[in-house]
C-alpha positions as CSV (number, residue, x, y, z in Angstrom):
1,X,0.0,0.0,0.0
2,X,2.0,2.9,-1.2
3,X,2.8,6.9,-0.8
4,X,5.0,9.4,-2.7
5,X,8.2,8.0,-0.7
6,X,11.3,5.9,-1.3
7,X,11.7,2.4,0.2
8,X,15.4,2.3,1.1
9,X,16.0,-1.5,2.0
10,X,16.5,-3.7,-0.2
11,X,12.8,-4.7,-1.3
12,X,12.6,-8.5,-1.8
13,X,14.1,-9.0,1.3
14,X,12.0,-6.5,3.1
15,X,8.8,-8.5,1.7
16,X,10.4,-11.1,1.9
17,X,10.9,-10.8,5.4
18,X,7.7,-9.3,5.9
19,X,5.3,-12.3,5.1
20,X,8.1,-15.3,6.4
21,X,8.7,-16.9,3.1
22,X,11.0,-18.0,1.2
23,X,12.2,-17.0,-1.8
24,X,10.5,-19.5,-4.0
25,X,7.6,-18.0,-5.8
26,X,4.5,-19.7,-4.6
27,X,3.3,-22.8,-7.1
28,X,0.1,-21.9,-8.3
29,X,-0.1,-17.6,-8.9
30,X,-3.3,-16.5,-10.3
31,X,-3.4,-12.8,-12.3
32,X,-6.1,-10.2,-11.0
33,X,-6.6,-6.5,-12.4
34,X,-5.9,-3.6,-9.7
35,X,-7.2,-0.1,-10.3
36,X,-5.2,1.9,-8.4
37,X,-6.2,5.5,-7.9
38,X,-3.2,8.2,-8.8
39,X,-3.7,11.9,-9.7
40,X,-0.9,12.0,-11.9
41,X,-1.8,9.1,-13.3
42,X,0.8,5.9,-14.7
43,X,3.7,8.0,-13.8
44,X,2.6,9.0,-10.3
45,X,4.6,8.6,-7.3
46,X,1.3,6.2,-5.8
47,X,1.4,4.0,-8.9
48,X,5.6,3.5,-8.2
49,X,5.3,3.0,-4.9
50,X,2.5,0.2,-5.3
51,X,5.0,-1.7,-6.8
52,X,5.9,-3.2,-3.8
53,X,2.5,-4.1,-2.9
54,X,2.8,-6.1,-6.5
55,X,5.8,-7.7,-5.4
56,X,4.5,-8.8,-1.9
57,X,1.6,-10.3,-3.6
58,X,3.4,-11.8,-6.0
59,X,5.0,-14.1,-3.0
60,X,1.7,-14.6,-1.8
61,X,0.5,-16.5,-5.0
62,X,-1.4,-13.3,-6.9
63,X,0.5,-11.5,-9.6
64,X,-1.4,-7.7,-9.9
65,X,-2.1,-6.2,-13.3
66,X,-1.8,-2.3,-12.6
67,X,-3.7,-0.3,-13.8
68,X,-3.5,3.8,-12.7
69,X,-6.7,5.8,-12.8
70,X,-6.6,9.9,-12.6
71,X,-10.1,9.5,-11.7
72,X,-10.9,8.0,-8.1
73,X,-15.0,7.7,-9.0
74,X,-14.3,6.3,-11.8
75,X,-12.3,3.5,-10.0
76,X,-14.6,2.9,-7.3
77,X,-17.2,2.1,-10.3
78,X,-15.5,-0.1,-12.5
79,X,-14.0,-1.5,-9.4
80,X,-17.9,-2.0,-8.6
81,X,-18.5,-3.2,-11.8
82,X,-16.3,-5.8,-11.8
83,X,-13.6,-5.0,-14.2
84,X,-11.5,-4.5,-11.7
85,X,-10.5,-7.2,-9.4
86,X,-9.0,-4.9,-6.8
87,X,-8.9,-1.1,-6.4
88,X,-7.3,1.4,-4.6
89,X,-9.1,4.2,-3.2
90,X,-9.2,6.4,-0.1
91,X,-11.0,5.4,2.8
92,X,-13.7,7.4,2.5
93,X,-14.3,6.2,-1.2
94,X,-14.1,2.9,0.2
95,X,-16.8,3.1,3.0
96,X,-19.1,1.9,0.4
97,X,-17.9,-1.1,0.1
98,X,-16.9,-2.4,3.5
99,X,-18.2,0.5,5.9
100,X,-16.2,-0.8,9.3
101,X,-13.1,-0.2,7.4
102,X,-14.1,3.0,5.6
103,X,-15.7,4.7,8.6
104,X,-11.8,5.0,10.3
105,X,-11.8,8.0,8.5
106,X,-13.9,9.5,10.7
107,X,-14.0,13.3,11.7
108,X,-12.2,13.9,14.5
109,X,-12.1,10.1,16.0
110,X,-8.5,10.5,16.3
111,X,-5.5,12.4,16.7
112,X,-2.4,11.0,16.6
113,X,-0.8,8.5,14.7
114,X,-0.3,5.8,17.2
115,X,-4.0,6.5,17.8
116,X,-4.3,5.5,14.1
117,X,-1.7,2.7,14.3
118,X,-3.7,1.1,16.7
119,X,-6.7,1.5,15.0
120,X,-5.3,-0.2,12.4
121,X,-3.6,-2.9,13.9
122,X,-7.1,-3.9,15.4
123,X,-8.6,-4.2,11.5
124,X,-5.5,-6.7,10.9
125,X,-6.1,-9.2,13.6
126,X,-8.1,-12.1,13.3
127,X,-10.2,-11.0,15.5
128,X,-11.6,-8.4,12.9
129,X,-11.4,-10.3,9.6
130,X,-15.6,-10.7,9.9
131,X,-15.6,-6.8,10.1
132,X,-13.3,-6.1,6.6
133,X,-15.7,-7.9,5.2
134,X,-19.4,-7.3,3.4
135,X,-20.9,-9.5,0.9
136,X,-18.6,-10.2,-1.6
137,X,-16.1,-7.2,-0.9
138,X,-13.4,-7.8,2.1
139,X,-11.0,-4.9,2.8
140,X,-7.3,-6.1,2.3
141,X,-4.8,-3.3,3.6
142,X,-5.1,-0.2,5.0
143,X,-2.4,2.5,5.4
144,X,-2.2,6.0,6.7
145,X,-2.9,9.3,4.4
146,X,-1.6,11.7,7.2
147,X,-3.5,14.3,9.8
148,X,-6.3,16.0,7.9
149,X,-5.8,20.1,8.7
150,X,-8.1,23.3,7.7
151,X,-6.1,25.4,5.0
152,X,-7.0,28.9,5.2
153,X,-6.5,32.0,2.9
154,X,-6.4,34.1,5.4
155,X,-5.1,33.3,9.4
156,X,-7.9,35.4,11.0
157,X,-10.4,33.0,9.4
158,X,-8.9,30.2,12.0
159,X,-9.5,32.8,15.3
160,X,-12.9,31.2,16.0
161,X,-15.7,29.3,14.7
162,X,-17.5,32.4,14.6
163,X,-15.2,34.0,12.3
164,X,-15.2,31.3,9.6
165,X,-19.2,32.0,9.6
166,X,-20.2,32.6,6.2
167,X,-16.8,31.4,4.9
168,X,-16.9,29.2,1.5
169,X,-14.9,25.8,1.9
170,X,-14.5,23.2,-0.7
171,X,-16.0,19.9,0.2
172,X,-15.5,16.6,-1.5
173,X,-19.0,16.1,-2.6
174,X,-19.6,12.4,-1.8
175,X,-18.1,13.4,1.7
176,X,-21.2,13.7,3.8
177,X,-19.4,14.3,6.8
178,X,-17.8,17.2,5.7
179,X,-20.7,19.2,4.5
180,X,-22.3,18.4,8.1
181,X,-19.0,20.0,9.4
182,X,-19.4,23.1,7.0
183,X,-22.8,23.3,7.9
184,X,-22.1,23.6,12.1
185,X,-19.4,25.8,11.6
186,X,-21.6,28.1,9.7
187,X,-19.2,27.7,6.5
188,X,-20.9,27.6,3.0
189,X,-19.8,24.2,1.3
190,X,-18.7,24.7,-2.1
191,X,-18.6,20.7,-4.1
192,X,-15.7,19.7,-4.8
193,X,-13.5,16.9,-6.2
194,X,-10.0,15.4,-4.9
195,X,-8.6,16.7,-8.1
196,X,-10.3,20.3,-8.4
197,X,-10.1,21.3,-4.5
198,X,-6.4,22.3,-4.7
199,X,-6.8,24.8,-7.9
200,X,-10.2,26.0,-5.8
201,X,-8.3,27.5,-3.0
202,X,-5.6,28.1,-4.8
203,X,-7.4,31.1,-7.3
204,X,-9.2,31.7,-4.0
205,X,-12.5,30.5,-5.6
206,X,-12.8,29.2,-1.7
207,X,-12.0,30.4,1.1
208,X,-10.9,27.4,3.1
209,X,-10.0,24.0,2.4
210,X,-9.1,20.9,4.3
211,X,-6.4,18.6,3.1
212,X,-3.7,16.5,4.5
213,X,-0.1,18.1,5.0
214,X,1.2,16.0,1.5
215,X,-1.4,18.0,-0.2
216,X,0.7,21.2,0.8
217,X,3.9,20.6,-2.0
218,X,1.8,18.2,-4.1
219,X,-1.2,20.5,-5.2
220,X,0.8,23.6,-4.2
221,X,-1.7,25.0,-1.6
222,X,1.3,27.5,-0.7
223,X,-0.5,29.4,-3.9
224,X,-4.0,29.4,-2.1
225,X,-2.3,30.9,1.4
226,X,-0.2,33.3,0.2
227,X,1.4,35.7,2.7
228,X,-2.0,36.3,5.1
229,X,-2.8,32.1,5.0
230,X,-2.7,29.7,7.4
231,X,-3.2,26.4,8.8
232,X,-5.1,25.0,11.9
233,X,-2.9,22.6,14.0
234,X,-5.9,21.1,15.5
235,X,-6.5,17.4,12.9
236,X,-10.1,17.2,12.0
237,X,-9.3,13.8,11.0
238,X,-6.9,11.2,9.5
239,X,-7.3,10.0,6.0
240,X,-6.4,6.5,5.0
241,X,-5.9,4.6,1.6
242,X,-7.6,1.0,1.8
243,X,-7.2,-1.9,-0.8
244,X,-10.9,-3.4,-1.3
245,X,-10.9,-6.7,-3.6
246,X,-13.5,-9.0,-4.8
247,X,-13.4,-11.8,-2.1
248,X,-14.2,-14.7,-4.2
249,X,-11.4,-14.1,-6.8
250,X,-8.3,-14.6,-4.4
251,X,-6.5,-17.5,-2.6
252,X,-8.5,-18.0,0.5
253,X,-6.1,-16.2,3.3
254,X,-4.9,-14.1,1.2
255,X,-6.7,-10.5,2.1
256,X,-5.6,-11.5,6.2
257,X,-1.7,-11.5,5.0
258,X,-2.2,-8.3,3.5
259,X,-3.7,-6.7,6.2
260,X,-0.9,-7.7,8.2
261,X,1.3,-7.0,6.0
262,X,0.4,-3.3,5.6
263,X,-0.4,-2.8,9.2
264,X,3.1,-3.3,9.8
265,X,6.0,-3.3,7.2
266,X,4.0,-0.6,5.4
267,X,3.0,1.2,7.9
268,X,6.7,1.3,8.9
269,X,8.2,2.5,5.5
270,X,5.4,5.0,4.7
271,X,5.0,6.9,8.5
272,X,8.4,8.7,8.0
273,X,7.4,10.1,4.7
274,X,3.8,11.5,5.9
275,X,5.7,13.4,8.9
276,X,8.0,14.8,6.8
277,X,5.0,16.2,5.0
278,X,3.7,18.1,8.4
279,X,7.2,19.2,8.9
280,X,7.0,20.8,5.6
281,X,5.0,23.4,6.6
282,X,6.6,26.7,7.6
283,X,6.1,27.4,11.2
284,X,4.7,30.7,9.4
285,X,1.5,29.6,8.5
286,X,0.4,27.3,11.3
287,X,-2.3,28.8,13.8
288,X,-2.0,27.0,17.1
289,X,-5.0,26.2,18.5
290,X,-5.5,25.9,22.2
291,X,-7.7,26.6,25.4
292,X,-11.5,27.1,24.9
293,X,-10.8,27.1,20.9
294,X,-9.3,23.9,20.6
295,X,-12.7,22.8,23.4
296,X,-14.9,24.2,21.3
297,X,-13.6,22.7,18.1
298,X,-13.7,18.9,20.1
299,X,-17.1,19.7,21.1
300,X,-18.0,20.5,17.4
301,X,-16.9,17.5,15.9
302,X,-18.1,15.4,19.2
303,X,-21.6,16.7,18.0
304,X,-21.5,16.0,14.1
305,X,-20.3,12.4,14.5
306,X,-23.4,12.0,17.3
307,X,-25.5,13.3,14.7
308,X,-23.8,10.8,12.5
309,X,-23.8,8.0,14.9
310,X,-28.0,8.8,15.3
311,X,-28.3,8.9,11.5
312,X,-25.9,5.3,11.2
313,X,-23.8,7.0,8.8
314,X,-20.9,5.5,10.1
315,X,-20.4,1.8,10.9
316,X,-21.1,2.0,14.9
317,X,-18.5,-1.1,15.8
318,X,-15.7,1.4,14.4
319,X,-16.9,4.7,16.2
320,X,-17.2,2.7,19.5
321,X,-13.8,1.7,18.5
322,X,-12.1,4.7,17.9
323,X,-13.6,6.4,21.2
324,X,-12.4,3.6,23.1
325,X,-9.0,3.8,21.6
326,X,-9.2,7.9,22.4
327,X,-10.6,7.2,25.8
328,X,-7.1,4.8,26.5
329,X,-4.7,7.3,25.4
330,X,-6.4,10.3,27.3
331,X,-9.0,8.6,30.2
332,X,-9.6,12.6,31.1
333,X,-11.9,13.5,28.2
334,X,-15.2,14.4,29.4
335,X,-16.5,11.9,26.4
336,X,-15.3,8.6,28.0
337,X,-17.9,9.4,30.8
338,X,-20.6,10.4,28.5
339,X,-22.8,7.7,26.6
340,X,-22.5,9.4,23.4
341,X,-21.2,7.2,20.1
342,X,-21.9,3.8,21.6
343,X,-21.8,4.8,25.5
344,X,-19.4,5.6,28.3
345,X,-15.7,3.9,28.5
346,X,-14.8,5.0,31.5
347,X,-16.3,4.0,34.8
């Protein structure tokens, strides 16, 4: 499961190592299709990177045709379709197909990235296999996208909720989440796609956008914040990218070696190259937020994904989850008392 960064072992014996085989290639390899979402398309850093996703499943007895898509809805589809025996796409894209695994991208559920790793360590056990499944799909790797943060044109736009009222922001139209969040705040949503947000608030069509920090260099949202822009340091979420494949087309055990397999050697190689994305961002434009702003922001997003929870947007097994797994790190939140999303954790 790939990002735009350089492996810098040696890669057979990483995978190698990685799954406990040998270096015979398995007996019997089948060949499946893999529609692999890319911006830039065949020559994009995600499409070279997967290559050692190809590789690892190679060992395991499936050898991957790739093919790149610039189009992530148009993946999802023929992925749906079935001309595509496995696709990847991000995990909101993929809620559709196995919801657990697709509602970890929830708004504001978590925080850091051991919050995350844990998160995802949880959808590799056995214990969980039942839950990356639905029907015929079953989830077969999830990796991190990075700490989701609100891009703003101008820095006084981040002093309040009250003074991003009335405020346009680009939303990712199939996002349903997000509009909610627009919609609290006061914001007016503007639709939007993954590939058309970045020259939004760049020509300042928008006024606010919300992104991960790779987005920064890679869509140049240093264009859309300019010398008065900035950045929120509070993460309104965490994006992944998820692997979904047609079940009943792979070597039974296969999708649980994945799983494992990028819930720890990918997770591994791919970790150092988001951070070094948040790094990226000059000190300059970040806002810190803090005190009753950084409350009032929790409370917000405590709100929408109640509202969610009522409305069973989300999967509820995964937003229990995720507050438990917030509740362990910090037992002092006022949620893990509360019954909200599934009930108290605490007490």
């Amino acid at each position: 499961m790939p990002f735009p960064f350089r492996c810098r072992w040696p890669l057979a014996l990483v995978i190698l190592a990685a799954l406990g085989m040998n270096s015979a290639v398995a007996d019997d390899v089948v060949e499946r299709s893999i529609c692999v979402y890319d911006p830039v398309g065949a020559s994009g850093a995600v499409i070279e990177q997967f290559q050692d996703y190809v590789v690892m499943a190679r060992e395991a007895g499936v050898k991957f045709d790739l093919r790149p898509y610039t189009d992530e809805g148009v993946a999802a589809n023929d992925f749906k379709s079935g001309r595509c025996d496995a696709v990847g796409l991000t995990g909101i894209r993929a809620k559709q197909f196995v919801p657990f695994a697709g509602s970890l991208d929830m708004v504001g559920a978590l925080q850091t990235y051991d919050q995350m790793h844990t998160a995802i360590r949880v959808m590799a056990s056995d214990k969980a296999a039942d839950l990356m499944r639905n029907g015929g799909y079953e989830v077969a790797g999830v990796v991190p996208g990075g700490k989701v943060y609100l891009f703003s044109r101008d820095r006084r736009f981040l002093d309040s909720l009250e003074a991003a009222a009335g405020k346009k922001v680009a939303v990712i139209g199939y996002d349903k989440q997000a509009r909610v969040v627009a919609n609290v705040a006061g914001a007016s949503p503007v639709p939007a796609t993954i590939a058309s947000f970045g020259p939004l608030f760049n020509n300042h069509s928008v006024d606010m956008a919300y992104a991960p920090a790779i987005a920064y260099n890679a869509l140049e949202l240093y264009r859309g914040l300019g010398e008065d822009g900035g950045v929120a340091d509070f993460v309104l979420g965490m994006l992944s990218a998820q692997m979904v494949i047609h079940r009943d087309r792979f070597p039974a055990g296969f999708a649980a070696e994945s799983r494992r397999w990028a819930a720890n050697k990918a997770w591994d190689r791919i970790l150092p190259r988001i951070r070094q994305a948040d790094a990226e961002i000059p000190d300059r434009y970040w806002v810190h937020i803090s005190g009753e702003r950084e409350s009032k922001y929790r409370g917000m997003l405590l709100e929408i994904r109640q509202r969610l929870w009522e409305e069973q947007w989300y999967d509820h097994r995964m937003q229990h989850l995720l507050k438990k797994i917030r509740c362990a790190d910090d037992p002092g939140l006022a949620e893990c008392s509360r019954p909200t999303e599934g009930g108290a954790v605490n007490g």
